[in-house]
Backbone as CSV, one residue per row, in Angstrom:
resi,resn,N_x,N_y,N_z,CA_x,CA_y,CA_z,C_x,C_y,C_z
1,UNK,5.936,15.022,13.380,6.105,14.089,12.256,5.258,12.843,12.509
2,UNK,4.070,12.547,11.731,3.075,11.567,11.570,3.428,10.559,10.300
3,UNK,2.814,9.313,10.832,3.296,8.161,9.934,1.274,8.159,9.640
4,UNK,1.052,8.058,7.837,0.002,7.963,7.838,-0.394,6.571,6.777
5,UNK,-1.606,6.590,6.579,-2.299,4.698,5.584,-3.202,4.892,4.919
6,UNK,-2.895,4.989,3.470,-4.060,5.100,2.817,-3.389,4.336,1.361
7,UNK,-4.595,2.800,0.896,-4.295,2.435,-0.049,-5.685,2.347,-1.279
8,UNK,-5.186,2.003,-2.216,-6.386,2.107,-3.573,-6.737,3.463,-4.025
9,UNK,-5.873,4.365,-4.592,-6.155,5.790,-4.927,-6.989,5.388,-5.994
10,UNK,-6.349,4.340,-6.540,-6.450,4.242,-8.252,-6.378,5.801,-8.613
11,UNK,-5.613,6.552,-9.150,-5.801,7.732,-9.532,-5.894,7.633,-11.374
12,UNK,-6.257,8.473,-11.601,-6.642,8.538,-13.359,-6.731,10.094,-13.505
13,UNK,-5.898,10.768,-13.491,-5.740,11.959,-13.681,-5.367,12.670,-15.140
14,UNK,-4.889,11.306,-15.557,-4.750,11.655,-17.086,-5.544,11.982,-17.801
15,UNK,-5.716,13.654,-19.217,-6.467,13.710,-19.956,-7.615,12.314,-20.570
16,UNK,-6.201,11.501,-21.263,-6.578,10.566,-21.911,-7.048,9.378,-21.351
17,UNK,-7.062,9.625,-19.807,-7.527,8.033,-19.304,-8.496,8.095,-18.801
18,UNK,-9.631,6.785,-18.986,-10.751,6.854,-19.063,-10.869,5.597,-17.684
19,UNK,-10.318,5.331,-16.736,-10.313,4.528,-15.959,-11.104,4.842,-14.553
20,UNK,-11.795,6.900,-14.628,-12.017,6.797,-13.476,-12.793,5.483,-12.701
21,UNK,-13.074,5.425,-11.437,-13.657,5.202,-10.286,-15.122,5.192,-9.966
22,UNK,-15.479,6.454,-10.402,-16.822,7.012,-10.333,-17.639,6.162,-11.367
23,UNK,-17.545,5.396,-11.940,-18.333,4.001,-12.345,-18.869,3.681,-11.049
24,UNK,-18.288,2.863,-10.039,-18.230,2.168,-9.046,-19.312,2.972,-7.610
25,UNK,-20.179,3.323,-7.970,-20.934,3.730,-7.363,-20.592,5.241,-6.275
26,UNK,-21.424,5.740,-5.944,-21.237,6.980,-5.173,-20.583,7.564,-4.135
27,UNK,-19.763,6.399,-3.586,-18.647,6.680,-2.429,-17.543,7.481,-3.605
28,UNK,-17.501,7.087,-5.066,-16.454,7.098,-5.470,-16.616,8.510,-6.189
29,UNK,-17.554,9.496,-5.974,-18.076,10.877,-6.932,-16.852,11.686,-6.758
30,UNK,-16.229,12.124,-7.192,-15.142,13.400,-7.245,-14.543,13.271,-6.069
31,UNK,-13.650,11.557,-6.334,-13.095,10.650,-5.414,-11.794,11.969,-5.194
32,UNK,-10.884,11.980,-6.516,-9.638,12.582,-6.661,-9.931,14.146,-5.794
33,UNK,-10.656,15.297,-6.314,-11.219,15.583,-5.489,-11.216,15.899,-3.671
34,UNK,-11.899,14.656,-3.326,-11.993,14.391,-1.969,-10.646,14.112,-1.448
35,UNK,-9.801,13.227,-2.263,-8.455,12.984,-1.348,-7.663,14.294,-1.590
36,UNK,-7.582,14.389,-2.106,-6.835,16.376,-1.918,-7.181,17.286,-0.995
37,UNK,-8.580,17.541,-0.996,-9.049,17.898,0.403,-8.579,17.355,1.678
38,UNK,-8.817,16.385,1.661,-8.677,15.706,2.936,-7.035,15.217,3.227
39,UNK,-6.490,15.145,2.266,-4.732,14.743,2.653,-4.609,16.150,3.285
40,UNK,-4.834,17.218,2.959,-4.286,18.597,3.124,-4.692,19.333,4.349
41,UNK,-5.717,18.260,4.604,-6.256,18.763,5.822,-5.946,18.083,7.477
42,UNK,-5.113,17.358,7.075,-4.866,16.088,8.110,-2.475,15.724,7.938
43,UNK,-2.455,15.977,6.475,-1.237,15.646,6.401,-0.129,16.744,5.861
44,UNK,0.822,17.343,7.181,2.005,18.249,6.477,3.411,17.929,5.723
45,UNK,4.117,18.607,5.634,5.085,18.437,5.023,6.369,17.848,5.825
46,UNK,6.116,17.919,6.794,6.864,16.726,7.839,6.725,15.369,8.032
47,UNK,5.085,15.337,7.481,4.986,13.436,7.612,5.267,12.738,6.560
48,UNK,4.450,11.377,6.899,4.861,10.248,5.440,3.193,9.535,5.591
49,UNK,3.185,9.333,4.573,1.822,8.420,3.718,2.207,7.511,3.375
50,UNK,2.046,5.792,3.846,1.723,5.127,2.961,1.098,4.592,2.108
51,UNK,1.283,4.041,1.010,0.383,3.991,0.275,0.871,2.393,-0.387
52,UNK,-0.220,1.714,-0.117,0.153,0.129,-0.479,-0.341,-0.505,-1.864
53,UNK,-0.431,0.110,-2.724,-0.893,-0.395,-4.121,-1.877,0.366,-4.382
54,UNK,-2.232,-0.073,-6.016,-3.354,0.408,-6.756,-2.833,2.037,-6.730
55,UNK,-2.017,2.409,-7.297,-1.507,4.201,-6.899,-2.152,4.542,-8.126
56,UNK,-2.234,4.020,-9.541,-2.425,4.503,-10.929,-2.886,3.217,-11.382
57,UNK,-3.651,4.083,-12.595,-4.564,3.104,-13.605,-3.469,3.139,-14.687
58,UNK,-2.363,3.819,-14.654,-1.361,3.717,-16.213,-1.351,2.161,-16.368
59,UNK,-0.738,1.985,-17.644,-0.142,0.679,-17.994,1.075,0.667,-17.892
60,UNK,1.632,2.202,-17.652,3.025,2.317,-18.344,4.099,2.811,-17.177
61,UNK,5.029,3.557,-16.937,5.756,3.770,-16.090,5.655,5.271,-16.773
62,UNK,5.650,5.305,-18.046,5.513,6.484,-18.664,4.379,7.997,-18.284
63,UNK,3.383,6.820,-18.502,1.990,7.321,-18.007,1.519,7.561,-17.017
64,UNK,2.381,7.147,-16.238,2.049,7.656,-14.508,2.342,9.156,-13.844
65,UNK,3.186,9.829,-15.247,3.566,10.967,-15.036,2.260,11.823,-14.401
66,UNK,1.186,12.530,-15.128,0.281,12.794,-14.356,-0.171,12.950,-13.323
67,UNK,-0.184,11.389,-12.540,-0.513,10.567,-11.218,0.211,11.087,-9.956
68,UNK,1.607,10.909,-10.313,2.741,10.948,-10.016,2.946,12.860,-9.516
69,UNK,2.587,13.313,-10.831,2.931,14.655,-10.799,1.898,15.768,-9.482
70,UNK,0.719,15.027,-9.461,-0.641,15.148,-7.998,-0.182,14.642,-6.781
71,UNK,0.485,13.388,-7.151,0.796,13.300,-5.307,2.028,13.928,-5.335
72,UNK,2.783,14.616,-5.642,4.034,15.235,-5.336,3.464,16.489,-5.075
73,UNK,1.746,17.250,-5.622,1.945,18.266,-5.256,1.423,18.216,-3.679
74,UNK,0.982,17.064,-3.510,0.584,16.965,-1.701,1.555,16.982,-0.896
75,UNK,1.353,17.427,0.238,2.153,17.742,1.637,2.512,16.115,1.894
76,UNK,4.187,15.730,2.338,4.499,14.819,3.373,5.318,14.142,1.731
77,UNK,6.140,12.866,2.807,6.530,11.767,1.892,5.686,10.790,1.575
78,UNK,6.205,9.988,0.860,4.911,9.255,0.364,6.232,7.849,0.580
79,UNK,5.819,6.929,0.468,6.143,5.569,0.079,4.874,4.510,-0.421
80,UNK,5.553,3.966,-1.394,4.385,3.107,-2.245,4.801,1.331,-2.208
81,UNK,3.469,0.745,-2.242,3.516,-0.637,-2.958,3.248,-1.392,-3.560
82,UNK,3.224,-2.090,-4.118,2.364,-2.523,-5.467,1.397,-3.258,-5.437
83,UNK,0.053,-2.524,-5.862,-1.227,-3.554,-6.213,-1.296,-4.254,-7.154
84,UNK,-2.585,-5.154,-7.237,-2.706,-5.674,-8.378,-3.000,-4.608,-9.892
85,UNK,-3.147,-3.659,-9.851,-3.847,-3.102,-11.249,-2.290,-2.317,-11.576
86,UNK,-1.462,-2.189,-10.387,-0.214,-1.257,-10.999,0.541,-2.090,-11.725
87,UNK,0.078,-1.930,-13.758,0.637,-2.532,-14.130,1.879,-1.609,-14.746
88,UNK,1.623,-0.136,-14.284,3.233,0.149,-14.284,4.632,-0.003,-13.549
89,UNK,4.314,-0.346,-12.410,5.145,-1.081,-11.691,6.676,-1.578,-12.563
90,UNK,7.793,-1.512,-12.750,9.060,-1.491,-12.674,9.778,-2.278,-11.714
91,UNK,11.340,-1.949,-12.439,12.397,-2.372,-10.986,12.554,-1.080,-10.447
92,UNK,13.200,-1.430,-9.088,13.206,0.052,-8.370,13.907,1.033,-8.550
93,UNK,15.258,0.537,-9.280,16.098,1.350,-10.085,14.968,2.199,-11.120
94,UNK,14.404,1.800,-11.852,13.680,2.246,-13.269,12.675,3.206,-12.703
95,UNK,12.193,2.923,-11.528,11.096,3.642,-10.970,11.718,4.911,-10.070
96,UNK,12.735,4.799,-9.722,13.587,5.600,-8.786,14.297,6.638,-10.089
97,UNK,14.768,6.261,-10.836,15.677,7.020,-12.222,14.355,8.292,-13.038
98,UNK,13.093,7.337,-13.100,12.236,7.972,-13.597,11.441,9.404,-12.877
99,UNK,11.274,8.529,-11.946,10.812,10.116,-10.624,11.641,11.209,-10.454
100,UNK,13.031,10.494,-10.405,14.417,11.891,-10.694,14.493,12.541,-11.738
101,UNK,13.987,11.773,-12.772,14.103,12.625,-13.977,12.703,13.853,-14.067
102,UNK,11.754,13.655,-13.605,10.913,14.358,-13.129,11.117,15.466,-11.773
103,UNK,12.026,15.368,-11.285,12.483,16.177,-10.270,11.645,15.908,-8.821
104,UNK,11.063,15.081,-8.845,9.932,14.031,-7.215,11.054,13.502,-6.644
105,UNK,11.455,13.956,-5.725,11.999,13.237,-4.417,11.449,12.741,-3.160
106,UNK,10.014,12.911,-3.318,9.046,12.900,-1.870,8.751,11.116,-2.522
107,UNK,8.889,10.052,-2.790,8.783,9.204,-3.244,9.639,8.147,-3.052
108,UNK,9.383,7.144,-2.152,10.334,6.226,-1.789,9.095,4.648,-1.977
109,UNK,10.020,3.710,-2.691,9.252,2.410,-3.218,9.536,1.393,-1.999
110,UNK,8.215,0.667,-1.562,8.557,-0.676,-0.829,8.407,-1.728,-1.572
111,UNK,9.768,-2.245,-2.149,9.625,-3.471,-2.776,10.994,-3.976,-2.470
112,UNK,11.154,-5.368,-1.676,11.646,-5.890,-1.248,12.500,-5.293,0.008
113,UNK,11.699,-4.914,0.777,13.271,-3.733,1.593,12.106,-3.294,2.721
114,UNK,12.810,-2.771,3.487,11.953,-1.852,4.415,12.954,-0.514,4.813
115,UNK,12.036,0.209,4.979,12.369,1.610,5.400,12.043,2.486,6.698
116,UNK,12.430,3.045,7.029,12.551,4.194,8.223,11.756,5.059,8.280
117,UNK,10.376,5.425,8.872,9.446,6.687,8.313,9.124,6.736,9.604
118,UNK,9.339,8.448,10.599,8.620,8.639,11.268,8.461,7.880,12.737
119,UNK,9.709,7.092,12.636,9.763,6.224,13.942,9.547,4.675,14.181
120,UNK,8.811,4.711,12.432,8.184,2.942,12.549,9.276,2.497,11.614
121,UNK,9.573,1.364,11.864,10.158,0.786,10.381,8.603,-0.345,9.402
122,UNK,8.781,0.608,7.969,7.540,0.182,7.411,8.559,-1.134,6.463
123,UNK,7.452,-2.169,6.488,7.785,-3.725,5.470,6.352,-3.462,4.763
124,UNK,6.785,-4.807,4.206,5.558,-5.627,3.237,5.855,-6.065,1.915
125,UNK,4.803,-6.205,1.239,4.554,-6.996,0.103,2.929,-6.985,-0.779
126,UNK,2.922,-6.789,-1.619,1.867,-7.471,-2.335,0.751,-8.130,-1.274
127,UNK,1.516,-9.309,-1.583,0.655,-10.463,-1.131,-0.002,-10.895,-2.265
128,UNK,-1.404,-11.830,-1.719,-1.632,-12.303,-3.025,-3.414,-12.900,-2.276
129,UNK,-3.962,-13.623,-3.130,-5.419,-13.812,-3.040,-5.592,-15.033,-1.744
130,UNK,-6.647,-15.066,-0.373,-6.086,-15.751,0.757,-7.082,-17.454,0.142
131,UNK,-7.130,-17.555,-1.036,-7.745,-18.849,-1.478,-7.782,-18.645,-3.038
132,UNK,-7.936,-19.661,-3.778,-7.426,-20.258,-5.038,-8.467,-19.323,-5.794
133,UNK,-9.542,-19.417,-5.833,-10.927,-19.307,-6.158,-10.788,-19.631,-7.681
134,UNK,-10.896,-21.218,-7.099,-10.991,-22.193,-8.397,-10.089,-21.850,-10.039
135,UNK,-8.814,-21.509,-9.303,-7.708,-21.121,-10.267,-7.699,-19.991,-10.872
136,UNK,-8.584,-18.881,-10.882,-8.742,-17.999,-11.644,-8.039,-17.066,-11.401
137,UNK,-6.624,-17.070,-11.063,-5.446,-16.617,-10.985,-4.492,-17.001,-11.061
138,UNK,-4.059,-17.823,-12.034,-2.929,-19.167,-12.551,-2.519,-19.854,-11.595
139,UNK,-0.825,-20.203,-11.174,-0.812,-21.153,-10.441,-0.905,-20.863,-9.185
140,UNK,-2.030,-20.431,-8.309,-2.148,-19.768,-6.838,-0.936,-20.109,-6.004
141,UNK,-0.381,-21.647,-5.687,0.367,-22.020,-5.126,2.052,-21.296,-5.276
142,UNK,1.939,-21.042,-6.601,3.362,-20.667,-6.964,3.341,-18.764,-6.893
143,UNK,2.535,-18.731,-6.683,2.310,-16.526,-6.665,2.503,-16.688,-4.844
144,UNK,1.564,-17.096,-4.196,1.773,-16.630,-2.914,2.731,-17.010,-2.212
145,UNK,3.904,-18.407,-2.593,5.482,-18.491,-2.310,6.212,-17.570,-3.031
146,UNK,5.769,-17.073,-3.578,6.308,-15.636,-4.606,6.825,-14.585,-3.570
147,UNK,5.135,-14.450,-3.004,5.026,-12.889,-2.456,5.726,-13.650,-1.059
148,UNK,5.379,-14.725,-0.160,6.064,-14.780,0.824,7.266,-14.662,0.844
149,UNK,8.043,-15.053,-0.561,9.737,-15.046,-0.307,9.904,-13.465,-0.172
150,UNK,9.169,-12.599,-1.196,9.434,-10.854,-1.000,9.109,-10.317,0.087
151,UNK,8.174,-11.528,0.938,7.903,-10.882,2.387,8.752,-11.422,3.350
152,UNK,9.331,-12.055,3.139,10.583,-12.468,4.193,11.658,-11.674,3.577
153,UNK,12.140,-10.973,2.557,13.168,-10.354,2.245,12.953,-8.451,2.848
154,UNK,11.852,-8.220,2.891,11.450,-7.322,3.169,11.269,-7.200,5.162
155,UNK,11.420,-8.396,5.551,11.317,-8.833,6.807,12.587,-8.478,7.477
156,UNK,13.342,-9.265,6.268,15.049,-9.541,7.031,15.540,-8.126,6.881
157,UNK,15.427,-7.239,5.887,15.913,-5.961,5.685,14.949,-4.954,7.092
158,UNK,13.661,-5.115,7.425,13.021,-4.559,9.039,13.690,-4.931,10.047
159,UNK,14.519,-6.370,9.751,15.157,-6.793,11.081,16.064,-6.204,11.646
160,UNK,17.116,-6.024,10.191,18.881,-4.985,10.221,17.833,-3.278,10.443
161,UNK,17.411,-3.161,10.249,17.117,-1.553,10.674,16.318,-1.747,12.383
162,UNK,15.956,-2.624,12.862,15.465,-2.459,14.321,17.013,-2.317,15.028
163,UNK,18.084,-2.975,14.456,19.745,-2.579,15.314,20.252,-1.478,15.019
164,UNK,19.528,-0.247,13.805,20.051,0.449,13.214,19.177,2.011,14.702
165,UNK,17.620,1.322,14.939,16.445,1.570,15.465,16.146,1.006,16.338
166,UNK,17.096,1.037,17.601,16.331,0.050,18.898,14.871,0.374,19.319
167,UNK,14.134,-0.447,19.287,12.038,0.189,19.926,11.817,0.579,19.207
168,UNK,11.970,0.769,17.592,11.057,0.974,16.507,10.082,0.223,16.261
169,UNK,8.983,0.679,16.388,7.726,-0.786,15.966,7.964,-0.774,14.767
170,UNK,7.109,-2.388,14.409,7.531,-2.557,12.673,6.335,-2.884,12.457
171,UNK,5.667,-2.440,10.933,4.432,-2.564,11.129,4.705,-2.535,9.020
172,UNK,3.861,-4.074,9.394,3.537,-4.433,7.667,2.718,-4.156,6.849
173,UNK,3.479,-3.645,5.453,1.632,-3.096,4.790,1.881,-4.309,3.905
174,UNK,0.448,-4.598,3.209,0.276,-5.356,1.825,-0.751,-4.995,1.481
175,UNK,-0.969,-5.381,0.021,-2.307,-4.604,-0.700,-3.729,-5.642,-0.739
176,UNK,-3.402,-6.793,-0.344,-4.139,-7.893,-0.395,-4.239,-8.048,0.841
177,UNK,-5.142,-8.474,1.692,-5.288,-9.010,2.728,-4.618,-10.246,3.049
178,UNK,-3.992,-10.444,4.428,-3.328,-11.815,4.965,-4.760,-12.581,5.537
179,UNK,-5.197,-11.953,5.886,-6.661,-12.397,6.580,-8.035,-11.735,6.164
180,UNK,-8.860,-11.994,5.826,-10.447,-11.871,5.260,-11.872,-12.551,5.696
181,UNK,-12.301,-12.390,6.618,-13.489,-13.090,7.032,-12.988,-14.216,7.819
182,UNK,-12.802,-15.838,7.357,-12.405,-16.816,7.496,-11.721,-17.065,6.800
183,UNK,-11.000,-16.447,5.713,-10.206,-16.918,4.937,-8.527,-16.263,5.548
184,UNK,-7.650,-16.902,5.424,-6.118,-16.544,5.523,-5.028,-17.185,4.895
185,UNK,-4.274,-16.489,4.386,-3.289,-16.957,3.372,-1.856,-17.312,4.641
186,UNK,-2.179,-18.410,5.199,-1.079,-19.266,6.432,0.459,-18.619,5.907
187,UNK,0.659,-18.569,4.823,2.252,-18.137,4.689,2.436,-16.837,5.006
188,UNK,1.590,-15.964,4.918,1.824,-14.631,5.577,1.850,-14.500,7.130
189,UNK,0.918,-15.249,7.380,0.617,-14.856,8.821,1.724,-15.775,9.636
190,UNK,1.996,-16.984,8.997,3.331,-17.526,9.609,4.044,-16.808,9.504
191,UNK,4.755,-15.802,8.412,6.171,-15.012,8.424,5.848,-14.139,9.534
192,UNK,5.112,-13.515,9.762,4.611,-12.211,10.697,4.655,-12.761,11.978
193,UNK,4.206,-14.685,12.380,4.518,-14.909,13.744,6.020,-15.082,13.886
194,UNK,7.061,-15.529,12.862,8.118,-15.579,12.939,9.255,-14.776,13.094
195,UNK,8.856,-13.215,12.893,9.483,-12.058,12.714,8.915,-11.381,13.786
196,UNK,7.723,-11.581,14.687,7.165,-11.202,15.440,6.565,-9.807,15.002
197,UNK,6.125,-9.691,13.989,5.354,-8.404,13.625,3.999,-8.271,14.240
198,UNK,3.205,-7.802,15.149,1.696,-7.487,15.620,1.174,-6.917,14.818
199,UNK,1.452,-5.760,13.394,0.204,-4.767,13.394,0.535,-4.881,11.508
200,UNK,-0.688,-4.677,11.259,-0.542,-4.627,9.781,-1.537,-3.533,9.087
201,UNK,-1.242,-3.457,8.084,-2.314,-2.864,7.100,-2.601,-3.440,5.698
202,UNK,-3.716,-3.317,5.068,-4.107,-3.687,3.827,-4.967,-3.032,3.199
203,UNK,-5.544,-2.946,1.628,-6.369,-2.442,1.343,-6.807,-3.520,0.009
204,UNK,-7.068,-2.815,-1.007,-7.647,-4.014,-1.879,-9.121,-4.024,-2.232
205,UNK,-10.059,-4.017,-0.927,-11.338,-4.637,-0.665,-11.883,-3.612,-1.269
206,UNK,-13.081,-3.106,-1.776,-14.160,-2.077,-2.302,-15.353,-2.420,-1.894
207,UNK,-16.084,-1.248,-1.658,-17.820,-1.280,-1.233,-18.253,-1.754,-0.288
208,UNK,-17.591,-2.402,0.450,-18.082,-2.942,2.057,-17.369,-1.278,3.127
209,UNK,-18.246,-1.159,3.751,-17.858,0.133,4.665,-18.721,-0.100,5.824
210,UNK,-19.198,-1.463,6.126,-19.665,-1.435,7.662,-18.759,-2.885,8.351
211,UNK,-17.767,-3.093,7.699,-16.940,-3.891,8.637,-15.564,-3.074,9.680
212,UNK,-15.460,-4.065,10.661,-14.730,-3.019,11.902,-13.527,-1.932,11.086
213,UNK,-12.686,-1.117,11.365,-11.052,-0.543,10.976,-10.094,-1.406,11.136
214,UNK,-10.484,-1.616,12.707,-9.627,-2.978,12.979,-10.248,-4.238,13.301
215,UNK,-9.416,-5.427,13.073,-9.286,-6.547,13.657,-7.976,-7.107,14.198
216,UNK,-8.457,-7.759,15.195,-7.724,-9.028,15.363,-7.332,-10.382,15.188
217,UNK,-6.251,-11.042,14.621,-6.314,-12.291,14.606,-4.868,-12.984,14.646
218,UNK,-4.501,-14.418,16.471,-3.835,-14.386,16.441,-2.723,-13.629,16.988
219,UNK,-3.054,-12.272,17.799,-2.840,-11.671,18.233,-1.965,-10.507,17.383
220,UNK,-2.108,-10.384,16.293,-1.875,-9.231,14.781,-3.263,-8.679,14.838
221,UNK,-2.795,-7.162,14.516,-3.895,-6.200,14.768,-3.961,-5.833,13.110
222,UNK,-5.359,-6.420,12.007,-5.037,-5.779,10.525,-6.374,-4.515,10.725
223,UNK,-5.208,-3.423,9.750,-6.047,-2.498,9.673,-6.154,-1.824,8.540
224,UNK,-7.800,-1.710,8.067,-8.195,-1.823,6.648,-8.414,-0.004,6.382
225,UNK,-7.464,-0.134,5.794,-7.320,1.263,4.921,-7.809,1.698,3.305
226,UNK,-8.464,0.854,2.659,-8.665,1.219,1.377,-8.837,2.743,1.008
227,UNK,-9.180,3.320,0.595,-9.778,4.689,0.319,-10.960,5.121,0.451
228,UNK,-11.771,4.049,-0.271,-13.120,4.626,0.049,-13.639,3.837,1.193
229,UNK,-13.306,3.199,1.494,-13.381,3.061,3.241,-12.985,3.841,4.117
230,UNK,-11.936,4.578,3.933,-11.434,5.414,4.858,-12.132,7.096,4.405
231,UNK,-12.813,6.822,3.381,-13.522,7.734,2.726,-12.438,9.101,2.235
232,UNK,-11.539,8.232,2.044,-10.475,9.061,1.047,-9.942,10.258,2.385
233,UNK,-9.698,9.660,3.530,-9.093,10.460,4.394,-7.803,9.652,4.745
234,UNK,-7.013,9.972,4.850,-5.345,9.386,4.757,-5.593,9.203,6.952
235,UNK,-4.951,7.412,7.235,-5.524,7.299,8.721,-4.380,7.268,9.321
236,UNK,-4.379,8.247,10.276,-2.981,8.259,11.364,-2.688,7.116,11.960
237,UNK,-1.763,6.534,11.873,-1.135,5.278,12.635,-0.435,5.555,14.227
C-alpha cells in the first residue's frame, strides 16, 4: 500500500467541454491519455493518490460527473483538494451525497480535516497567491487569513489523528505554493513551523519543467507535483 501526488489534472472529459489543455503547448498532447497510462502503470488498487486541486474544468458539481466517472475507473483511492479553477467545488456533505449517488466510494475530500492514507496522515488547504500582484485577486490580505484559518483547522484535526497514529508522518498538500522562488506566503509557513510539519506538496505552476522536484526551505521539504511536470506520472511519496 503506496501513498501517491499528483495535482492539476484539469480533466475535460466531457463531450460538451471545450476546456481541454492541449491549447497550452505540447507537454499537454493527449494529456488525459498519458495519465491513464501511467496511473495504471505505477498505481494499484491498494494505494491512494492525492490529488490537490484543479481535478475538473466543470462549473458545476453536476458536470463533474464525467471527470469523476474516469478517475473512479483508475486503480487506488483518491483524495482531493481544491484548486483555483474547481469551480465545482461544494460543501463536503454535497460532494460526498453526490459521489454516493453515483455509486464512487474510492473518493475522500480534504477540506478542512485530515485523513489517514497509507500510513501518513494527509492535511492542507488551498492556500492562496504568495504576493498581492497588485490586487488582482481582491482583498489578498483577507483570502490568505482565509486559507490559513482552513489550514490550522485541518492542522488541529492531523494533530487528534497522530494520538489516534503514534509515528505517522504528516505531510501537507496545497494547490498553491507556500513558497516560490523568493516569494512566501509567512502565514503558511508559520502554521507548518508551529505544528511542526517538514514535508509538503503543491502544484498550480505550468510550463516550467527544469526547476528541482524538491526543495528546501527552513527546513520543510516542498515537493512540486503538477502534472505536466511530473509528466502526468502520479509520484510515490
Amino acid at each position: 500500500m503506496a501513498l501517491f501526488a499528483i495535482s492539476d489534472l484539469h480533466l475535460s472529459t466531457a463531450a460538451d467541454t471545450d476546456k481541454s489543455m492541449e491549447v497550452f503547448g505540447k507537454k499537454w498532447t493527449g494529456y488525459t491519455e498519458k495519465l491513464e497510462k501511467n496511473w495504471r502503470k505505477v498505481v494499484s488498487e491498494d494505494d491512494t493518490v492525492v490529488i490537490p486541486g484543479d481535478v475538473s474544468w466543470s462549473v458545476s458539481l453536476a458536470g463533474t460527473q464525467s471527470d469523476f466517472t474516469f478517475l473512479h475507473s483508475l486503480p487506488g483511492k483518491k483524495i482531493i483538494g481544491k484548486g483555483n479553477h474547481d469551480f465545482w467545488w461544494s460543501t463536503e456533505t454535497k460532494m460526498n451525497a453526490y459521489l454516493s449517488s453515483l455509486g464512487f466510494d474510492d473518493v475522500r475530500f480534504l477540506h478542512n480535516n485530515a485523513l489517514f492514507a497509507e500510513g501518513r496522515i494527509v492535511c492542507g488547504t488551498r492556500g492562496w497567491f504568495n504576493e498581492d500582484d497588485e490586487g488582482a485577486h481582491g482583498d489578498f490580505e483577507k483570502l490568505v487569513n482565509r486559507e490559513a484559518t482552513r489550514l490550522k483547522l485541518s492542522l488541529d484535526a492531523a494533530k487528534k489523528l497522530t494520538e489516534e497514529h503514534p509515528g505517522a508522518p504528516v505531510i501537507a498538500f496545497f494547490h498553491f505554493p507556500p513558497v516560490w522562488n523568493d516569494q512566501v506566503c509567512r502565514p503558511m509557513v508559520d502554521l507548518l513551523h508551529e505544528y511542526g510539519v517538514t514535508e509538503c506538496c503543491f502544484g498550480h505552476i505550468h510550463g516550467i519543467y527544469t526547476v528541482p522536484a524538491s526543495t528546501e526551505f527552513e527546513g520543510i521539504t516542498f515537493r512540486f507535483i503538477s502534472a505536466d511536470y511530473l509528466d502526468f506520472l502520479p509520484r510515490l511519496l
